[in-house]
N, CA, C and O atoms as a DFTB+ gen file, in Angstrom:
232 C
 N C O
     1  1      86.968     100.306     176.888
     2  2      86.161      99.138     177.178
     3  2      85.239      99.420     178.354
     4  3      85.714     100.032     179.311
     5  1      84.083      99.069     178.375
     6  2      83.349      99.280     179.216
     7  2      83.721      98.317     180.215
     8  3      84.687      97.570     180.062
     9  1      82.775      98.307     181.524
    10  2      83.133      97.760     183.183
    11  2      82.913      95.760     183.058
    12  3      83.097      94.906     183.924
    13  1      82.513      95.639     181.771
    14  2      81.832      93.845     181.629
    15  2      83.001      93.372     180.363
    16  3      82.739      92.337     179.750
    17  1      83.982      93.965     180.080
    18  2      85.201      94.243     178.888
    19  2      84.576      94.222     177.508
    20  3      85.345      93.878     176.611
    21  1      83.562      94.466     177.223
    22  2      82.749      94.562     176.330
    23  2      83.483      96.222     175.223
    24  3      83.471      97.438     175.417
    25  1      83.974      95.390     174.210
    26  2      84.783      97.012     173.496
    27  2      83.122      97.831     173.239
    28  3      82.009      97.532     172.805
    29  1      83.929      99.165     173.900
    30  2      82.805     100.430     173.281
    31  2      83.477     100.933     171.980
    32  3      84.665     101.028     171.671
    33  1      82.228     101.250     171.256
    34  2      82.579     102.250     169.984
    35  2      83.085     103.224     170.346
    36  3      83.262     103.533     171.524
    37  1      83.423     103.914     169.296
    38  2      84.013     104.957     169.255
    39  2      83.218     106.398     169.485
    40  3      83.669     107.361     170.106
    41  1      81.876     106.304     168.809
    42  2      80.761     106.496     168.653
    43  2      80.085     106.864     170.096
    44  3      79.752     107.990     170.464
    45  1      79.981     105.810     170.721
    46  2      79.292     105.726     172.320
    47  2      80.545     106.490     173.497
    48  3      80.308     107.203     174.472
    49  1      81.795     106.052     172.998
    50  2      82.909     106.837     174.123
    51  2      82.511     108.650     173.895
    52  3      82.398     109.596     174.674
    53  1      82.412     108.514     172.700
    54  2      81.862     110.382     172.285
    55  2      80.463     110.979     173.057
    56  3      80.351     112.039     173.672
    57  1      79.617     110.112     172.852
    58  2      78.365     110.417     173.219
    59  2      78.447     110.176     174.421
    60  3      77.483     110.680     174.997
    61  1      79.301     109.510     175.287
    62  2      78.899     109.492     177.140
    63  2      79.690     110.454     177.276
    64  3      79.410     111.325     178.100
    65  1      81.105     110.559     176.354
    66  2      81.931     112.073     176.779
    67  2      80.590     113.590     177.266
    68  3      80.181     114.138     178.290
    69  1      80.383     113.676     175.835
    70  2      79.342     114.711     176.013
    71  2      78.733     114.701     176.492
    72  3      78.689     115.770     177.102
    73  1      77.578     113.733     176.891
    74  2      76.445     113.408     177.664
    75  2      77.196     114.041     179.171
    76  3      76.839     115.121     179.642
    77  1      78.304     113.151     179.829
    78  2      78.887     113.375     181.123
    79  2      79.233     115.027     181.438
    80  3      78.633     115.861     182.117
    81  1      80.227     115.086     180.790
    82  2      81.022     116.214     180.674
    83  2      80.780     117.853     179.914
    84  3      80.817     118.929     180.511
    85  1      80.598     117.691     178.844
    86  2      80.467     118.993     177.729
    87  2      79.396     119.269     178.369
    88  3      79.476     119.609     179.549
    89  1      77.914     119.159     177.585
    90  2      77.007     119.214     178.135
    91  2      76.513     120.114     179.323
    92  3      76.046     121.253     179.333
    93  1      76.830     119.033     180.515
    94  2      76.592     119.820     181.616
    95  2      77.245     121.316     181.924
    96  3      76.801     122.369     182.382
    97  1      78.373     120.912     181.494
    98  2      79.489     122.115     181.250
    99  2      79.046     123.703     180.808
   100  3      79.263     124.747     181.423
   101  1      78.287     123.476     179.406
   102  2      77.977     124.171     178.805
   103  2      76.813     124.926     179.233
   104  3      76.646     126.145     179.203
   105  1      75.610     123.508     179.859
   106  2      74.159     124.499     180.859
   107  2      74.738     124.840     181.484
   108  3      74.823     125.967     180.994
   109  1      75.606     124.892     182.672
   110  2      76.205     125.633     183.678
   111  2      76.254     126.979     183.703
   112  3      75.641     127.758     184.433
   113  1      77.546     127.326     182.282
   114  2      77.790     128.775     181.976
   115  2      77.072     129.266     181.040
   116  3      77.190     130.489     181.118
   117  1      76.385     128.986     180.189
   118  2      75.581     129.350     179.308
   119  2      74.011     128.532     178.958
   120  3      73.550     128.039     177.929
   121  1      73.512     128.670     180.303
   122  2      72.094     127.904     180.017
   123  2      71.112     128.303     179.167
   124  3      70.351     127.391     178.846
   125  1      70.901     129.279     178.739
   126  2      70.200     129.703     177.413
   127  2      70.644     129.295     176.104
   128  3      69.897     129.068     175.151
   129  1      71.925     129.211     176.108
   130  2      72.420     129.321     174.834
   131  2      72.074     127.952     173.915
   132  3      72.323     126.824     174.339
   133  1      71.538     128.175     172.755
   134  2      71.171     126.892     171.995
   135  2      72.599     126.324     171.625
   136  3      73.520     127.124     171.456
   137  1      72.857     124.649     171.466
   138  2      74.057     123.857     170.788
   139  2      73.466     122.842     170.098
   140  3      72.268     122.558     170.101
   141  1      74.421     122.262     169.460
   142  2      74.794     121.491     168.859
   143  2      75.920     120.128     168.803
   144  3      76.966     120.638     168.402
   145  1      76.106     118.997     168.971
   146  2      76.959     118.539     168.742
   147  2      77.493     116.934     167.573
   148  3      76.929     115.840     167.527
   149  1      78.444     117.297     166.970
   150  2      78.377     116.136     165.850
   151  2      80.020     115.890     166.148
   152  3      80.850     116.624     166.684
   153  1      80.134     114.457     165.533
   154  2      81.310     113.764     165.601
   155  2      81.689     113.809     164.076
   156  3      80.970     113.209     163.276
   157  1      83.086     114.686     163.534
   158  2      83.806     115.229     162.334
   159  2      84.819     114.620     162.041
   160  3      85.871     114.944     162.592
   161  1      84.793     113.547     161.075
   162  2      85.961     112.843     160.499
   163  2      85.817     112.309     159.490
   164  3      84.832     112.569     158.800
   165  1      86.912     111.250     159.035
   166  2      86.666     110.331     157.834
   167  2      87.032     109.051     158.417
   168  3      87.265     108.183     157.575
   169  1      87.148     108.694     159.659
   170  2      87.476     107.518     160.343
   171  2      86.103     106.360     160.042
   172  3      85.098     106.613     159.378
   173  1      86.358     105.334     160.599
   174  2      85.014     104.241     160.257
   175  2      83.848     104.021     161.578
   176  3      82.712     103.546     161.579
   177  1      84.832     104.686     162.826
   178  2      83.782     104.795     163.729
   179  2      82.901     106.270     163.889
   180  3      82.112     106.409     164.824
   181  1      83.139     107.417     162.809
   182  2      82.489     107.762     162.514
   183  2      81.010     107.998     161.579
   184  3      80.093     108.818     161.532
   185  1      81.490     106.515     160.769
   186  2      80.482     105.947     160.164
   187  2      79.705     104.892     160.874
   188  3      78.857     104.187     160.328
   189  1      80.114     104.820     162.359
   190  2      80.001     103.674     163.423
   191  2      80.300     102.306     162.562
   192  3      79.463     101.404     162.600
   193  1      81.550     102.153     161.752
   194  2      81.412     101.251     161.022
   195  2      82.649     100.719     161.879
   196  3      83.238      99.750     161.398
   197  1      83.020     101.129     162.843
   198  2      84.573     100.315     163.895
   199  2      84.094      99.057     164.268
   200  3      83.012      98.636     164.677
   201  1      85.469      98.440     163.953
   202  2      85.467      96.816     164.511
   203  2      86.516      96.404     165.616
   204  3      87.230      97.389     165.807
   205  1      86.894      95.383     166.401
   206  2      87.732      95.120     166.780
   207  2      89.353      95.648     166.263
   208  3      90.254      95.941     167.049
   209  1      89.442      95.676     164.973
   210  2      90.692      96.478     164.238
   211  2      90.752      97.880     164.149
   212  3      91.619      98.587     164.664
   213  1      90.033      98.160     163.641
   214  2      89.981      99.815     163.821
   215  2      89.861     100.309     164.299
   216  3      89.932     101.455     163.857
   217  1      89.502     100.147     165.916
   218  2      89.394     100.761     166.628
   219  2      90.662     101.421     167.313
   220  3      90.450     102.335     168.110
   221  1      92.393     100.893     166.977
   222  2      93.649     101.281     167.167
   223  2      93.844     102.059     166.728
   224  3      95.019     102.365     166.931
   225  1      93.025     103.164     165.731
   226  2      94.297     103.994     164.924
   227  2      92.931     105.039     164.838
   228  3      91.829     104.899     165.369
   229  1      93.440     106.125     163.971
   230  2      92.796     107.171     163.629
   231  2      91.256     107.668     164.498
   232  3      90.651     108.682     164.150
């Protein structure tokens, strides 16, 4: 949940992960190197289709 209790997707917790963390991580030790990144599942917040329910499990 974000800082206003507003539920975050599943979707957006991934993308500030990376944005914050990976990312920088990655220019650090390998600033040339070209990437990529995608979110791999069959879950519904990978279809950003999460609701209040689904967001508990898988």
């Amino acid at each position: 949940m974000s800082s206003d209790s507003t539920p975050t997707s599943g979707i957006a917790l991934a993308r500030t992960y990376w944005t914050r963390i990976v990312r920088p991580l990655l220019l650090t030790r390998w600033p040339h190197l070209d990437h990529a990144a995608g979110r791999v599942g069959q879950g519904s917040d990978v279809l950003g289709l999460d609701d209040e329910i689904s967001r508990d499990h898988d």
